[in-house]
BAKOL-981343 format. One record per residue (C-alpha): x, y, z; residue in one letter. Coordinates in pm, whole numbers, padded with zeros to 5 digits, always signed. Example, Ala and Ser with C-alpha at 12.3 -4.5 7.8 and 13.67 -1.06 7.14 Angstrom:
BEGIN
+01230-00450+00780A/+01367-00106+00714S/
This chain:
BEGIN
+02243+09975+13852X/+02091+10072+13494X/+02479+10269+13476X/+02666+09954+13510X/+02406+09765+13258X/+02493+09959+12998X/+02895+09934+13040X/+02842+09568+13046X/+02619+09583+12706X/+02913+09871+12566X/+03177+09588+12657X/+03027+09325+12472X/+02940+09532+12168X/+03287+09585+12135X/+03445+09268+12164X/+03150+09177+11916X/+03314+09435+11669X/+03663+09259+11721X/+03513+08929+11621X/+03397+09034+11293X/+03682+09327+11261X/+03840+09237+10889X/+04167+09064+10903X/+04539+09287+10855X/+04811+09198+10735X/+05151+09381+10869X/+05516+09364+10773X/+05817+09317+10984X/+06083+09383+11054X/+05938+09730+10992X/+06177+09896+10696X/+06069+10215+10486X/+06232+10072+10208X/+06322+09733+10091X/+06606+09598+09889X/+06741+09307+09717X/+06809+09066+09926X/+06566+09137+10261X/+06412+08873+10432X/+06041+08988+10497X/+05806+08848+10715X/+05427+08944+10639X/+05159+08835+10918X/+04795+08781+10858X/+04620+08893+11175X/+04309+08855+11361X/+04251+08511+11258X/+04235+08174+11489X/+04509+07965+11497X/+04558+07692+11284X/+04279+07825+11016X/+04415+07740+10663X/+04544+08093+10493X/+04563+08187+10102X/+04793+08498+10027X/+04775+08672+09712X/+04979+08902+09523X/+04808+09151+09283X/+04518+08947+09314X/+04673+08617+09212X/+04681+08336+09426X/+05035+08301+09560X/+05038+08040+09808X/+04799+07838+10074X/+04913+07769+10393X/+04829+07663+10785X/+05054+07934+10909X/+04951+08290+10932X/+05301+08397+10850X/+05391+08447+10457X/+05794+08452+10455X/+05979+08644+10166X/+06340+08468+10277X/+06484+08695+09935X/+06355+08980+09877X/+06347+09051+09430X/+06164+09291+09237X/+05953+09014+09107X/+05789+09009+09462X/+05707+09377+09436X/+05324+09436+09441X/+05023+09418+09682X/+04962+09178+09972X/+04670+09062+10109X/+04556+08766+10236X/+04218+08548+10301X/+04106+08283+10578X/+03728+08197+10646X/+03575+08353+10371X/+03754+08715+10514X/+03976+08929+10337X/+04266+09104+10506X/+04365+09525+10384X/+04596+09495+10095X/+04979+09604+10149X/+05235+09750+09891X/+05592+09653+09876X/+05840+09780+09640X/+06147+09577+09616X/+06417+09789+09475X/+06704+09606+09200X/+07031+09712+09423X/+07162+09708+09755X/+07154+09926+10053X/+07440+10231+10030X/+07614+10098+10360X/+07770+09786+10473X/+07668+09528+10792X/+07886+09235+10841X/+08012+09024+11101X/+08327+09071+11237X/+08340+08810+11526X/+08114+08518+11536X/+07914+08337+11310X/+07665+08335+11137X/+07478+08034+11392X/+07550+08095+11742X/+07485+07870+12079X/+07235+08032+12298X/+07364+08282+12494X/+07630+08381+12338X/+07685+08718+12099X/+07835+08858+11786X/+08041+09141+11730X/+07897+09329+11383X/+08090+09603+11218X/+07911+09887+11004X/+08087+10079+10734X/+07994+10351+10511X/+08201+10536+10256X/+08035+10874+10327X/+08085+10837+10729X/+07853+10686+10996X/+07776+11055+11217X/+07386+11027+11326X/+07369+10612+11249X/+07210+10378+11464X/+07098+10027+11469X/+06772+09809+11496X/+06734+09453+11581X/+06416+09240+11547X/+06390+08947+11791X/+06082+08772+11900X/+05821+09003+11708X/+05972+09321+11909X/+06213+09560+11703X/+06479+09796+11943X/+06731+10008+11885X/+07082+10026+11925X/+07248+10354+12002X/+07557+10423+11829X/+07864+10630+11998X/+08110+10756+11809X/+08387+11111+11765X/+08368+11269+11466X/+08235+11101+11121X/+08411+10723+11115X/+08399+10524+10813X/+08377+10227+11032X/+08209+10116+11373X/+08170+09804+11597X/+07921+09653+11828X/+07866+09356+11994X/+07503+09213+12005X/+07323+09103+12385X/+07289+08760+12437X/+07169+08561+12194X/+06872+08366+12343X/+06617+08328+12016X/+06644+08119+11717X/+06667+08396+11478X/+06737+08743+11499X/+06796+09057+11271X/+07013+09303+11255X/+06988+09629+11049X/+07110+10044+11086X/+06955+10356+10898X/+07071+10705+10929X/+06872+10959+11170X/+06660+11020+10871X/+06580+10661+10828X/+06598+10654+10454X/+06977+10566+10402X/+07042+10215+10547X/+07264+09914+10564X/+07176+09575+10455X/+07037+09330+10741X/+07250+09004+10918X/+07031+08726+11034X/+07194+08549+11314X/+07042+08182+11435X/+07093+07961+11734X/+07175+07603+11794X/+07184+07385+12081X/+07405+07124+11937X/+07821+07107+11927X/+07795+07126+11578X/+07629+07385+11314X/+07667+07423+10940X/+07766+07779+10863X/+07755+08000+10531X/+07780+08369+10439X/+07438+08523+10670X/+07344+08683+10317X/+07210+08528+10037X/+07438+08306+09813X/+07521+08541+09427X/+07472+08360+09114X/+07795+08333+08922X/+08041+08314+09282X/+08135+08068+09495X/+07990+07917+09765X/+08139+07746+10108X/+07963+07602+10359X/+08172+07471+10667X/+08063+07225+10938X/+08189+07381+11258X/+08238+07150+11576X/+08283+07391+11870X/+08578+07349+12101X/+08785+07117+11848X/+08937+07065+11561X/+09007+06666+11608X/+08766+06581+11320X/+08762+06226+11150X/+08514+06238+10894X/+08227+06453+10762X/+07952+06456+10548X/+07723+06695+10382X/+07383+06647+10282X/+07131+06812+10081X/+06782+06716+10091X/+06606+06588+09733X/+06307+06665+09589X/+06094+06362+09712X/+06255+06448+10079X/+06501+06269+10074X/+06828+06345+10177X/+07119+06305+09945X/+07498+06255+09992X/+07659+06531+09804X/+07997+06518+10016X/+08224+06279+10250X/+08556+06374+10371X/+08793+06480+10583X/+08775+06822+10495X/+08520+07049+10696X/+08424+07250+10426X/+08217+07229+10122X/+08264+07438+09797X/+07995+07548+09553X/+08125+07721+09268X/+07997+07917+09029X/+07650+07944+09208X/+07333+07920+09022X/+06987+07891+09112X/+07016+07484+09171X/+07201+07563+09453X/+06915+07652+09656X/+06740+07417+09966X/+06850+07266+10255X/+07179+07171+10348X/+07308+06966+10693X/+07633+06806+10766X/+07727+06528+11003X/+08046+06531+11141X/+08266+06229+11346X/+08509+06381+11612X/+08720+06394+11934X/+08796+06654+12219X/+09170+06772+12294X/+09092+06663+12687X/+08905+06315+12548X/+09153+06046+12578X/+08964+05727+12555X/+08554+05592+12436X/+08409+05607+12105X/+08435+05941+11874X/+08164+06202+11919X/+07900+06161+11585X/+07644+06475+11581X/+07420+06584+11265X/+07381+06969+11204X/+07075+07166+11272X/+06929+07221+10862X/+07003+07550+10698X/+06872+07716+10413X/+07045+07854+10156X/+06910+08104+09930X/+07025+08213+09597X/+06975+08583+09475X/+07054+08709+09122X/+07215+09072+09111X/+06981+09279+08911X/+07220+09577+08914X/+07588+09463+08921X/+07903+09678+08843X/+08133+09527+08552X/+08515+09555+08559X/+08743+09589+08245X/+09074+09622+08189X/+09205+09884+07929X/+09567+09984+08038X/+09449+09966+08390X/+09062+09858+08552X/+08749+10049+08444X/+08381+10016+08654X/+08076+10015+08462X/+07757+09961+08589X/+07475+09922+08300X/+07202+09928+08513X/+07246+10187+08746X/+06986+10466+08722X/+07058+10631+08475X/+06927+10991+08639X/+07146+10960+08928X/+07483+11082+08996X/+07698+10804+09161X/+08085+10767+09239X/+08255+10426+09249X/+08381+10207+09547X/+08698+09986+09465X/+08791+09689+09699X/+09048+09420+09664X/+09183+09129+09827X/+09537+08919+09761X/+09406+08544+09864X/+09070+08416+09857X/+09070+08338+10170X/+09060+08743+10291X/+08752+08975+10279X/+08736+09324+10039X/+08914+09575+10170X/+08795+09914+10021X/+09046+10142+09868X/+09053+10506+09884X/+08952+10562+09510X/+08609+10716+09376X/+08696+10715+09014X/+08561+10500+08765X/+08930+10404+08578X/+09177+10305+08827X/+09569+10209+08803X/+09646+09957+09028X/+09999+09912+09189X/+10042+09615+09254X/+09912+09241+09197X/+09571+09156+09353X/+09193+09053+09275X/+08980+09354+09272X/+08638+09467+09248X/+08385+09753+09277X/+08053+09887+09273X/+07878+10156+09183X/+07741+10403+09432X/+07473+10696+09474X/+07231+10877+09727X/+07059+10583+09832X/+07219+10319+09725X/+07468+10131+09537X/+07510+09828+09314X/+07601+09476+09365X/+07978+09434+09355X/+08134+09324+09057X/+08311+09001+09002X/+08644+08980+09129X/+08917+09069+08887X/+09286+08965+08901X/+09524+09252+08790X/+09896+09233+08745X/+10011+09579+08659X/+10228+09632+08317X/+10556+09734+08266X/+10590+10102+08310X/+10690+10297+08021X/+11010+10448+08178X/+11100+10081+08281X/+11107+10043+07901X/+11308+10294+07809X/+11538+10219+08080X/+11585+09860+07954X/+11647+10012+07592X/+11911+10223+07686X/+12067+09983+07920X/+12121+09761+07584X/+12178+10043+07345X/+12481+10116+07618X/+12592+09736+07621X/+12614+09776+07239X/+12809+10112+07240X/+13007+09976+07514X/+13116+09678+07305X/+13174+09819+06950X/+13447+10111+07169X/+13593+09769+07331X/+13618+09626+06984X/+13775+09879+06793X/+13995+09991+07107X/+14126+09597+07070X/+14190+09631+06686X/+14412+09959+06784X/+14647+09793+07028X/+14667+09480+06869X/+15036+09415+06826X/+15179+09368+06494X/+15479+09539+06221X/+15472+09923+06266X/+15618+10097+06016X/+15704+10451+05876X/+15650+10624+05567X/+15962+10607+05374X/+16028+10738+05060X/+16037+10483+04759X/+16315+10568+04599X/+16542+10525+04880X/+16364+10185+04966X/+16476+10093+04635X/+16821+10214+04671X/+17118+09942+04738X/+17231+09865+05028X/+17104+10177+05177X/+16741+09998+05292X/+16574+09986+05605X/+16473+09710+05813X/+16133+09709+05998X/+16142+09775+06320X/+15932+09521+06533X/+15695+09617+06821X/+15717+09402+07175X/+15449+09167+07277X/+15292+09126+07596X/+15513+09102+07935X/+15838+09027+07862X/+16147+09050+07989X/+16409+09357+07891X/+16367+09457+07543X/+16642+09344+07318X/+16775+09522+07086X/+17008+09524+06779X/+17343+09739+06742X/+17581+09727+06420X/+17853+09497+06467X/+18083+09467+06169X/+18303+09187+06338X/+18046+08878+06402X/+18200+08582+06304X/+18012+08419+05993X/+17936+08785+05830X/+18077+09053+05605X/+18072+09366+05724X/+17777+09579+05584X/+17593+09837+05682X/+17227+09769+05840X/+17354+09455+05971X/+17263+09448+06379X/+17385+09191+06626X/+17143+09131+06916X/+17200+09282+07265X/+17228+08999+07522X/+16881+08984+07728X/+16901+09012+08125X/+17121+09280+08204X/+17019+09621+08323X/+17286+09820+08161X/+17267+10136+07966X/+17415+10121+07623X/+17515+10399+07355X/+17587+10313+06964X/+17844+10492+06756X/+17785+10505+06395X/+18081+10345+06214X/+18293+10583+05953X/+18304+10464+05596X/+18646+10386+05446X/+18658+10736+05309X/+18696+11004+05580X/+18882+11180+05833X/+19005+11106+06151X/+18891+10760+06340X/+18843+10901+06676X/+18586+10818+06892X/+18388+11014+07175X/+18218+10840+07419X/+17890+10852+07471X/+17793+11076+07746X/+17483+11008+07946X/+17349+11259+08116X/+17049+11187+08381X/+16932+10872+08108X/+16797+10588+08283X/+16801+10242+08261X/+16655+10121+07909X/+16701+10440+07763X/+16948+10381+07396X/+16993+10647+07155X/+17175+10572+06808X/+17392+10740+06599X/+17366+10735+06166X/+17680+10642+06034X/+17864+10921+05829X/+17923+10869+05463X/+18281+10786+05343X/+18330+11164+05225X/+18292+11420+05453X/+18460+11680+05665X/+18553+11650+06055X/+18477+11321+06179X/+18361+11440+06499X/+18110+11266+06697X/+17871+11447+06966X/+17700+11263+07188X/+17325+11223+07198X/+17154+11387+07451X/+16858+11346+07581X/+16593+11645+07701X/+16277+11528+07869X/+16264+11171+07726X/+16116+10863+07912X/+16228+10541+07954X/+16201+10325+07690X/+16218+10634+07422X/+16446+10556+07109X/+16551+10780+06806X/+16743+10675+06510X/+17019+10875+06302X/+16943+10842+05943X/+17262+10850+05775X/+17416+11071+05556X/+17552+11025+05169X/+17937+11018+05118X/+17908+11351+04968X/+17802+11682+05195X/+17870+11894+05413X/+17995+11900+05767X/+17926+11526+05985X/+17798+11620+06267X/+17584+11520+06467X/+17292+11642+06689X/+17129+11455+06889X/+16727+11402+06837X/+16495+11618+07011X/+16187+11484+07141X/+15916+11719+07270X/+15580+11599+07421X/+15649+11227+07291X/+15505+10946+07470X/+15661+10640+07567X/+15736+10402+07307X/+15690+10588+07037X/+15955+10541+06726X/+16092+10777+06478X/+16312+10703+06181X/+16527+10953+05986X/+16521+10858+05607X/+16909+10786+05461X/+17036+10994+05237X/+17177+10911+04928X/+17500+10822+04840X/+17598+11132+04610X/+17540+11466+04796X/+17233+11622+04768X/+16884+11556+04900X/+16681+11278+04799X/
């Protein structure tokens, strides 16, 4: 009896103790490091519910409140420092946090879903990391319990997807961590709503200096007739800030304004609806939270696109991460580059970041980049033209060559000058025409005198082959004549014969022949003074000429000898 006394008294001594044990304040969700951008819950325990609580930070009063929960929504170094808090005169254990300036080294986003769910329903979430994902697993914190998520994967992936249980809490957290538990992603806070309408956003804090959308999604239909966005005032009050027909909302070029509460109403139909009024449903309010990136990579362009990052610590060794995207409407996709000077191929936006053991910094503005000319390009182009130019001047000076016009030979002056015994130019035919004409001597043409150098022109049109005699001056021999003979000359083909000076020997005339010449080939017989030798004739030679090419023999003079 005295045995069970004493449990009785030990029983009430402690429940005594728990009465008057001090106060504690804990964190969740439970993370052994913390990074721009967490959202931190700290709980002041052991207290009764509904007592007023003050919460200070290094000792300064940081805020009163009923609630015994203190909620850090965006975690920033300026929130870095000790915790503790106070409520009936009682004073809680202090707790440290240290809020580091960048980001987590690996990446958690959502790849189906969004960012506020209906009840029951999940999210598919997608976790990459440059340096692979072997030993990774996940945590999720849901109604003050944190469990784990076991990943399975071959190998070392870059890249892995899960898809979340049901979603049956208003808010839940998502985050993963190596098996050593001090490399980690960031987290993804995913809400519920009951209603047929939510406003959504990016589940991570909005950047200063980039854009913001926030969309008013109706599930099950697109059949939307008006909507309107709202952002509640600083007396309360909720303002009008957009009405249209467009579902989405814009914010550009964030800053820290940008920050509250946001709700959208929305006017609509169903697809299957085909008669009653429209559907009109407000949103559930959202928060939206603005974060300013403490360490953030810089891009610059200097023949191609060079990552800085200020910031970064400077006694750490760290690679670079590039990503791009063509439209704005697409998410980063990372590129297989860890330099910090990159050429790109081809035009996009691009970005990077800056990234060592533990972590990395925020990513850089986006950049657009339309790649140069390449030098050999250049030079191509130049000697393209320098060919046009080379190409014309030969075409030029090829034209001034072959332009048709007087040819003539060099003849000597004195026998230019001489008499009767000149020379007329022979003339070169133009373009297409018909059978070339051509003169012969003929000493009979009504309305002339007889001299020599006078030529009658052949009759055009016929295909015949003719042969010239020269004509013997009034002083010679015999008067005979020997027919031309032609021997395997075809048609066109004319030789001439020089006439023989009124003094001479034989009068004997030989025929020209012809050796090897082409059609159209003509040679002409200079003729020979009254005084000399024998008269005969040889006919010209031609070796290796081409066609239509001229020769004419100089006269001699009158008296004997050579001129």
């Amino acid at each position: 009896m005295k045995g069970g006394k004493y449990l009785l008294l030990l029983a009430a001594f402690v429940l005594q103790a728990r009465c008057q044990q001090d106060l504690q304040v804990t964190m969740s969700p439970p993370l052994n490091e913390t990074f721009s951008g967490d959202l931190i819950y700290l709980t002041c325990n052991n207290i009764p519910s509904g007592s007023e609580v003050m919460w200070y930070l290094n000792g300064n009063l940081k805020v009163m409140q009923v609630n015994k929960t203190l909620k850090i929504p965006v975690a920033d170094p300026v929130d870095s420092g000790t915790y503790h808090c106070e409520s009936n005169g009682k004073k809680s254990n202090g707790v440290s946090i240290d809020v580091k300036e960048n980001i987590p080294i690996a990446t958690l986003k959502i790849k189906t879903g969004q960012p506020v769910m209906r009840p029951g329903e999940s999210v598919v979430l997608q976790l990459d990391n440059d340096d692979g994902l072997q030993g990774w697993m996940c945590r999720v914190y849901r109604g003050h319990e944190t469990k784990r998520i076991v990943l399975r994967s071959k190998d070392n992936p870059k890249s892995l997807s899960f898809q979340s249980k049901d979603l049956n809490v208003q808010e839940t957290i998502y985050w993963c961590t190596d098996s050593t538990q001090q490399r980690r992603s960031n987290q993804i806070t995913v809400r519920t709503s009951g209603k047929h309408i939510s406003l959504e956003m990016y589940p991570q804090p909005a950047i200063v200096g980039e854009n913001l959308i926030l969309k008013c999604y109706v599930w099950g239909t697109d059949k939307i007739r008006r909507v309107v966005f709202y952002k509640k005032g600083e007396m309360n009050d909720w303002k009008v800030i957009l009405e249209s027909r467009s579902s989405t909302y814009k914010i550009p070029d964030v800053t820290e304004s940008a920050k509250g509460q946001y709700k959208c109403n929305a006017i609509y139909t169903h697809v299957a609806r085909t008669y009653g009024p429209s559907y009109n449903v407000t949103s559930d309010i959202q928060e939206v939270f603005v974060q300013t990136p403490n360490v953030k990579a810089f891009v610059s362009e200097k023949l191609g696109l060079s990552c800085s990052c200020p910031r970064c610590p400077s006694d750490a060794s760290y690679s670079y991460r590039w990503y791009y995207k063509k439209t704005d409407g697409q998410s980063w996709t990372w590129m297989d580059s860890n330099a910090a000077f990159m050429m790109p191929k081809e035009s996009a936006t691009y970005a990077c970041s800056a990234v060592w053991n533990h972590g990395r910094s925020f990513l850089s503005n986006g950049y657009y980049y339309r790649p140069p000319i390449k030098v050999f390009m250049i030079i191509l182009i130049v000697l393209l033209v320098l060919l046009c130019l080379a190409a014309t001047a030969a075409y030029i000076l090829w034209k001034r060559r072959n332009t048709s016009g007087p040819i003539y030979e060099d003849v000597g002056l004195r026998q230019r000058d001489r008499g009767d015994d000149k020379y007329e130019m022979l003339q070169k035919t133009r373009g297409d025409q018909k059978e070339a004409e051509y003169d012969t001597l003929n000493p009979e043409a009504p309305g002339r005198e007889r001299k020599e150098g006078n030529y009658e022109p052949l009759k055009g049109g016929t295909k015949e082959v003719y042969h010239t005699l020269g004509a013997e001056e009034a002083a010679g021999g015999a008067r005979e004549y020997e027919a031309l003979k032609k021997e395997g000359m075809k048609e066109g083909e004319y030789h001439t014969l020089g006439m023989q000076g009124a003094a001479g020997g034989g009068r004997e005339y030989e025929a020209l022949r012809k050796e090897g010449m082409k059609e159209e080939e003509y040679h002409t017989l200079g003729m020979q003074g009254t005084a000399g030798g024998g008269r005969e004739y040889e006919a010209l030679r031609k070796e290796g000429m081409k066609e239509g090419v001229y020769h004419t023999l100089g006269m001699e003079g009158a008296a004997g000898g050579e001129v």
